[in-house]
N, CA, C and O atoms as a GROMACS GRO file, in nm:
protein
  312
    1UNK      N    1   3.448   1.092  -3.727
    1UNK     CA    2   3.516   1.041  -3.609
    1UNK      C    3   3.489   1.135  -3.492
    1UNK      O    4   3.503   1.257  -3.504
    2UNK      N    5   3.444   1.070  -3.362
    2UNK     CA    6   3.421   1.155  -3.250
    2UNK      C    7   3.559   1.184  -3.200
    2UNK      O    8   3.651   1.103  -3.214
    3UNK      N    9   3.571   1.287  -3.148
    3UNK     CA   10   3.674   1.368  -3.043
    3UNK      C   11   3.583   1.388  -2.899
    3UNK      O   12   3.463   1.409  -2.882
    4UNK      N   13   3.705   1.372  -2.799
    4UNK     CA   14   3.625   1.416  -2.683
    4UNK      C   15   3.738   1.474  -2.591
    4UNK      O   16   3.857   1.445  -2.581
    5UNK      N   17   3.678   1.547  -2.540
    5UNK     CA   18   3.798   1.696  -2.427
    5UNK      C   19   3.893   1.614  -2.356
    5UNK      O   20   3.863   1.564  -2.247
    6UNK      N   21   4.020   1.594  -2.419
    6UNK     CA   22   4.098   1.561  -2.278
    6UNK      C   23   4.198   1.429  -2.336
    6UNK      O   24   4.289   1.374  -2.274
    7UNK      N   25   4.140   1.393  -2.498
    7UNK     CA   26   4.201   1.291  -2.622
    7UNK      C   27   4.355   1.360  -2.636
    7UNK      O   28   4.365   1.483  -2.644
    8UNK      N   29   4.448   1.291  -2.639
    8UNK     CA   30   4.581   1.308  -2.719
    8UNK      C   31   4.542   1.247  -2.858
    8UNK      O   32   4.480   1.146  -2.891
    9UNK      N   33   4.606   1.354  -2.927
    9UNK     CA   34   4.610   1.327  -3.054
    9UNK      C   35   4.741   1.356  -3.155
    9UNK      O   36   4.828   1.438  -3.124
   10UNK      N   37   4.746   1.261  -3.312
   10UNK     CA   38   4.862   1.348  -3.356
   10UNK      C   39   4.842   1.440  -3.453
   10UNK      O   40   4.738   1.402  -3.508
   11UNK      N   41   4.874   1.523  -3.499
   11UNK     CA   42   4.815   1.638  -3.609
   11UNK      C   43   4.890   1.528  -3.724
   11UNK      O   44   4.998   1.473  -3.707
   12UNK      N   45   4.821   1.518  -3.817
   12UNK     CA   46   4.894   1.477  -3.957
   12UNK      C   47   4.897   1.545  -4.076
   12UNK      O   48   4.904   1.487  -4.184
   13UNK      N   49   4.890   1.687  -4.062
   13UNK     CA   50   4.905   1.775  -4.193
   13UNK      C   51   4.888   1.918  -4.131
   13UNK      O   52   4.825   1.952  -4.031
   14UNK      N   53   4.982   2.012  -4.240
   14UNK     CA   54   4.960   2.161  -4.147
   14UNK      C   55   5.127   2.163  -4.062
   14UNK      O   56   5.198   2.062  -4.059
   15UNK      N   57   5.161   2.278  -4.008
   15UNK     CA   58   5.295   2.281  -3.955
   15UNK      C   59   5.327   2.227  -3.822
   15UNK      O   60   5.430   2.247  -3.758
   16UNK      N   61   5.204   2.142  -3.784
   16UNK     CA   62   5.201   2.109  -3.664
   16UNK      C   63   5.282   1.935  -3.693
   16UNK      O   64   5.366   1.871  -3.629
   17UNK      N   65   5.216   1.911  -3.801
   17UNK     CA   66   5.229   1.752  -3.843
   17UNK      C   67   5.348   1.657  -3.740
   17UNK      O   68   5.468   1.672  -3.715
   18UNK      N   69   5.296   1.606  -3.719
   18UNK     CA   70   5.377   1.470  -3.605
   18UNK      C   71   5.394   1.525  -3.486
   18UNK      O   72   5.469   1.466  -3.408
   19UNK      N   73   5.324   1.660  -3.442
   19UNK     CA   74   5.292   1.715  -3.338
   19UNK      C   75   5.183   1.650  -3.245
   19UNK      O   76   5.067   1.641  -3.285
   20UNK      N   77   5.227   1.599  -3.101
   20UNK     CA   78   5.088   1.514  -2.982
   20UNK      C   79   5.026   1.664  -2.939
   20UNK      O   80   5.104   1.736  -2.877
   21UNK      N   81   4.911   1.710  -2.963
   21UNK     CA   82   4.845   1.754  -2.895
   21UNK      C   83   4.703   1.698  -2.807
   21UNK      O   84   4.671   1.580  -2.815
   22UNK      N   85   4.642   1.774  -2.742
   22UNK     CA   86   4.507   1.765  -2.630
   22UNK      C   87   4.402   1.835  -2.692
   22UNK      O   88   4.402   1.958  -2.698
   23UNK      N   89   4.320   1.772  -2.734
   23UNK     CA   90   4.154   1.810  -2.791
   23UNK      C   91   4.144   1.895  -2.658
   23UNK      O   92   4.186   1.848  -2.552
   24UNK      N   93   4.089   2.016  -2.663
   24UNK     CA   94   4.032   2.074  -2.569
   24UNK      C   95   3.873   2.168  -2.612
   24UNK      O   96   3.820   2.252  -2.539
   25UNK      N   97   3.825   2.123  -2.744
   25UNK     CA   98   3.698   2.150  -2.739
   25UNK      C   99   3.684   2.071  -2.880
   25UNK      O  100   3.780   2.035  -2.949
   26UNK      N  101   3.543   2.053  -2.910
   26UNK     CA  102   3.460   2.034  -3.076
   26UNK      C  103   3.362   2.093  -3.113
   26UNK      O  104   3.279   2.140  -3.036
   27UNK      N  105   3.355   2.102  -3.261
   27UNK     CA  106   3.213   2.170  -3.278
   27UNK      C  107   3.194   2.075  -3.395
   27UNK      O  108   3.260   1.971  -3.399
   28UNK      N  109   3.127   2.099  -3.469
   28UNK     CA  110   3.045   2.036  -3.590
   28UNK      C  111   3.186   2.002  -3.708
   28UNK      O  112   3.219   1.909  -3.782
   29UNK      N  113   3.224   2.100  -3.680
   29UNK     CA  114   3.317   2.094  -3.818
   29UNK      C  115   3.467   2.080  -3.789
   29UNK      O  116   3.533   2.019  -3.874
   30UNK      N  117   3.528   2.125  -3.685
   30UNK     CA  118   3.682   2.125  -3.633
   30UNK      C  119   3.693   2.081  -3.492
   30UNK      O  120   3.591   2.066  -3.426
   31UNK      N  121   3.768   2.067  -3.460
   31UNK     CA  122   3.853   2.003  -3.313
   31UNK      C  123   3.934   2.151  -3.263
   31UNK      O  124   3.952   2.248  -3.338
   32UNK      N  125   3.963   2.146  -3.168
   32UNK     CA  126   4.004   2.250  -3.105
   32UNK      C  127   4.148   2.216  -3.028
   32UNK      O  128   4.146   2.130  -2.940
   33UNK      N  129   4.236   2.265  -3.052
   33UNK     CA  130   4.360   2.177  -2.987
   33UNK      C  131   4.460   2.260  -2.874
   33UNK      O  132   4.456   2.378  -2.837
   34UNK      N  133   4.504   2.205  -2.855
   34UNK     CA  134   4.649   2.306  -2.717
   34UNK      C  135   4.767   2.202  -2.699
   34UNK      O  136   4.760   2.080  -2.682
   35UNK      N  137   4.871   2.280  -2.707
   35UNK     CA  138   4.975   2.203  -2.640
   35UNK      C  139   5.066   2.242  -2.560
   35UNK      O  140   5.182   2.202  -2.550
   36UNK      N  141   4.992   2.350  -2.481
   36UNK     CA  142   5.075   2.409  -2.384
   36UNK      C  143   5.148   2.496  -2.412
   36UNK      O  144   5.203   2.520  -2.304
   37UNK      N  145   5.192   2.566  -2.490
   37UNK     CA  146   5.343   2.624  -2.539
   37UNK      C  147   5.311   2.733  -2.695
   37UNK      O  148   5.327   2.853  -2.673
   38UNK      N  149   5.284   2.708  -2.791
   38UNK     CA  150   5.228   2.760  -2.913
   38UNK      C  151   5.068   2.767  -2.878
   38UNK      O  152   4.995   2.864  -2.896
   39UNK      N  153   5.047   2.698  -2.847
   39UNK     CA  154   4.897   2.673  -2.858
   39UNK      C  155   4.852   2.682  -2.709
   39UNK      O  156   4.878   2.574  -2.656
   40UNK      N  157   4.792   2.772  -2.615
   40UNK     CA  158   4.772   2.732  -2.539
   40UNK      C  159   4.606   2.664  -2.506
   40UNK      O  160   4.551   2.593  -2.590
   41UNK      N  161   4.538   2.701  -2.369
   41UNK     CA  162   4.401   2.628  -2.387
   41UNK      C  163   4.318   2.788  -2.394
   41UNK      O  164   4.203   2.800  -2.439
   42UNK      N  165   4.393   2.891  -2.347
   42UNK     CA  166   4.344   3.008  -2.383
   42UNK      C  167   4.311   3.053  -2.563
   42UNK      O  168   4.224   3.135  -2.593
   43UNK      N  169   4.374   3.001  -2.641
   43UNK     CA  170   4.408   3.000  -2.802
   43UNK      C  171   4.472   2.887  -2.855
   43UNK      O  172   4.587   2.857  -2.886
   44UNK      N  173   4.318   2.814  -2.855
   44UNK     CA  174   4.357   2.648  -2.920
   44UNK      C  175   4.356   2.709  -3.094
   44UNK      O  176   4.302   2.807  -3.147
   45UNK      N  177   4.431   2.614  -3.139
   45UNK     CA  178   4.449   2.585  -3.260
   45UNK      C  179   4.290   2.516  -3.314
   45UNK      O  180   4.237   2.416  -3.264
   46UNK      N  181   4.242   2.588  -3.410
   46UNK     CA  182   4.098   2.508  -3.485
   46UNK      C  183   4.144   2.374  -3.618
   46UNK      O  184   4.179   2.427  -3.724
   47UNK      N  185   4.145   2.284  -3.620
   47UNK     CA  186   4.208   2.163  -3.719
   47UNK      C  187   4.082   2.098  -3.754
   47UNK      O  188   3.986   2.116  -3.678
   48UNK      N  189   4.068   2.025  -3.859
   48UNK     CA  190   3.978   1.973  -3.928
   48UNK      C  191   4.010   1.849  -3.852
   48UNK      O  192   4.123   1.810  -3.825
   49UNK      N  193   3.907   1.796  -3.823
   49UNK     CA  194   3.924   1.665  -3.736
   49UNK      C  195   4.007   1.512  -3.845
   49UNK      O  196   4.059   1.410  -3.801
   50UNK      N  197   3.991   1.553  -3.991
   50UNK     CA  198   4.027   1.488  -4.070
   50UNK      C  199   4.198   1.458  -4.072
   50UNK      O  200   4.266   1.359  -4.102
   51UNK      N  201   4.226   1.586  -4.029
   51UNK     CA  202   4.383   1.620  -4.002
   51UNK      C  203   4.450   1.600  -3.886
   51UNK      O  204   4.536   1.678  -3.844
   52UNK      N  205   4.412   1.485  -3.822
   52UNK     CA  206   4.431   1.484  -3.679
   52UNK      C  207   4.393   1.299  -3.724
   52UNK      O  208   4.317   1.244  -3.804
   53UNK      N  209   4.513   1.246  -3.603
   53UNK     CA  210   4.481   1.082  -3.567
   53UNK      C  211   4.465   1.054  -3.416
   53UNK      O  212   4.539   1.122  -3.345
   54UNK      N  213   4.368   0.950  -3.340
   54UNK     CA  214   4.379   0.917  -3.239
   54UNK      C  215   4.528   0.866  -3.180
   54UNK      O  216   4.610   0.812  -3.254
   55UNK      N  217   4.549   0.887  -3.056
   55UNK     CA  218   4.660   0.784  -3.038
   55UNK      C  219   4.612   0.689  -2.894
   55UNK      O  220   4.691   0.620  -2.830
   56UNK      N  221   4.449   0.705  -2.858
   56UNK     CA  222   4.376   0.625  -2.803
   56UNK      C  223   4.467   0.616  -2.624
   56UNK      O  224   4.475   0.521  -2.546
   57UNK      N  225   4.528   0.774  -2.612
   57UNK     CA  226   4.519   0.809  -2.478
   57UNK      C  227   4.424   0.928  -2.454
   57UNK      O  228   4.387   1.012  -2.537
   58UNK      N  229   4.387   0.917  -2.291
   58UNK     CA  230   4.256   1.044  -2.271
   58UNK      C  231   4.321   1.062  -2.140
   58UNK      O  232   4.348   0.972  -2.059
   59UNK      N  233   4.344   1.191  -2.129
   59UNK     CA  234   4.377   1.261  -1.984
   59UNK      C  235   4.310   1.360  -1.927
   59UNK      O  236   4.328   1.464  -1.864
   60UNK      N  237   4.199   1.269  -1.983
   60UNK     CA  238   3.991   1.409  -1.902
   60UNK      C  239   4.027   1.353  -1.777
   60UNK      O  240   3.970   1.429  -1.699
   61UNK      N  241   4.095   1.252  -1.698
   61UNK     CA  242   4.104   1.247  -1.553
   61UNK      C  243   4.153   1.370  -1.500
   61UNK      O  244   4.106   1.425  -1.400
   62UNK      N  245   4.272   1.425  -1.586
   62UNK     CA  246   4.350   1.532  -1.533
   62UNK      C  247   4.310   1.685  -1.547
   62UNK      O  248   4.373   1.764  -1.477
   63UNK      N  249   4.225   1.727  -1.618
   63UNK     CA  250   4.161   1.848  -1.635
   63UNK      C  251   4.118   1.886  -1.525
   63UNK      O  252   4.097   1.790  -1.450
   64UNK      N  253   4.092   1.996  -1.477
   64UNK     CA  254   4.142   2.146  -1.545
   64UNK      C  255   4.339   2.092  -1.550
   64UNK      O  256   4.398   2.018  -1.472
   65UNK      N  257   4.374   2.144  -1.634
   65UNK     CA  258   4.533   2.171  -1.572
   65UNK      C  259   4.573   2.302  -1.650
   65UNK      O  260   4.515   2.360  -1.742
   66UNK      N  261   4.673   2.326  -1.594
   66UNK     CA  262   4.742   2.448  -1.673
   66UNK      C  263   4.831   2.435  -1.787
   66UNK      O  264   4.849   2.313  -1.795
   67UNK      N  265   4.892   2.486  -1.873
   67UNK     CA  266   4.938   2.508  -1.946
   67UNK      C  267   5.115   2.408  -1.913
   67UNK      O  268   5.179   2.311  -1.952
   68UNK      N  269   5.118   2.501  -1.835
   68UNK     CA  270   5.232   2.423  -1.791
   68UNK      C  271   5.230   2.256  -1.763
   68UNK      O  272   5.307   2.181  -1.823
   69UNK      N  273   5.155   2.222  -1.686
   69UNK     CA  274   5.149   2.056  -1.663
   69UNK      C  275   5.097   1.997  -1.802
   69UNK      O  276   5.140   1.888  -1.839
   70UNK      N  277   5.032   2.049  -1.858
   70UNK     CA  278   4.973   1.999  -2.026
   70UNK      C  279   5.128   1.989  -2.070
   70UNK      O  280   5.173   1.882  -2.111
   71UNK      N  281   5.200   2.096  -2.062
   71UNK     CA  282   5.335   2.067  -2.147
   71UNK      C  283   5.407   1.912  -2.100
   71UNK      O  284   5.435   1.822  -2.178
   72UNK      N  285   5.426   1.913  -1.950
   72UNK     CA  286   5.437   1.808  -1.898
   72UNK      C  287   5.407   1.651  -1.973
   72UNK      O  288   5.464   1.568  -2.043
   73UNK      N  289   5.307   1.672  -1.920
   73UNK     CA  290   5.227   1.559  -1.960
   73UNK      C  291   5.264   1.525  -2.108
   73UNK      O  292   5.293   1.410  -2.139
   74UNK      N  293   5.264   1.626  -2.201
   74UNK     CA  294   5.265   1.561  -2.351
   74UNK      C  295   5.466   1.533  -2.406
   74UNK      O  296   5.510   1.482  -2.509
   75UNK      N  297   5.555   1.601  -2.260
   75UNK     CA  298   5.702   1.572  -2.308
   75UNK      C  299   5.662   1.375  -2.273
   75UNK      O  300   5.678   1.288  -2.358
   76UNK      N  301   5.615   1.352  -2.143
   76UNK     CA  302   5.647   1.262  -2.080
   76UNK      C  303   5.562   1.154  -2.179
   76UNK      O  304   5.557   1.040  -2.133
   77UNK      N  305   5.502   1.171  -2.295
   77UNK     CA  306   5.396   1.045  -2.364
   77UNK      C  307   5.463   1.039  -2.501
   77UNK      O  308   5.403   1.006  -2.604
   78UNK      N  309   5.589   1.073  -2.496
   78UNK     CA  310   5.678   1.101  -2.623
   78UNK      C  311   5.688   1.033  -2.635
   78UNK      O  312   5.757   0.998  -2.731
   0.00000   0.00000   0.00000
């Protein structure tokens, strides 16, 4: 499954589980995640893309943002 910078997603396993985070990078093997707060975009979380579901919103319109408005953004898509 492709990921792309800027995807909400939900984690489905791991202590994050039923946690919305923001793909903020990929590589071959993991997804790269942030949610503002634990995780920021400075020290994304690495997740197996397997462990992760679309929820088929993308907020690459809104990038760059900070940490803070990322938090924003993911109270307000609750």
């Amino acid at each position: 499954m492709k990921y792309s910078h800027g995807q909400l997603v939900i984690c489905l396993k791991g202590k994050e589980k039923g946690r919305l985070m923001c793909v903020v990078g990929t590589d071959e093997k993991f997804v790269y995640l942030a949610d503002g707060r634990e995780r920021t975009f400075t020290n994304p979380k690495k997740k197996n893309p397997k462990h992760v579901e679309k929820t088929g919103k993308d907020i690459s319109r809104l990038l760059p943002l900070t940490d803070k408005e990322l938090r924003k953004i993911l109270l307000s898509e609750v």
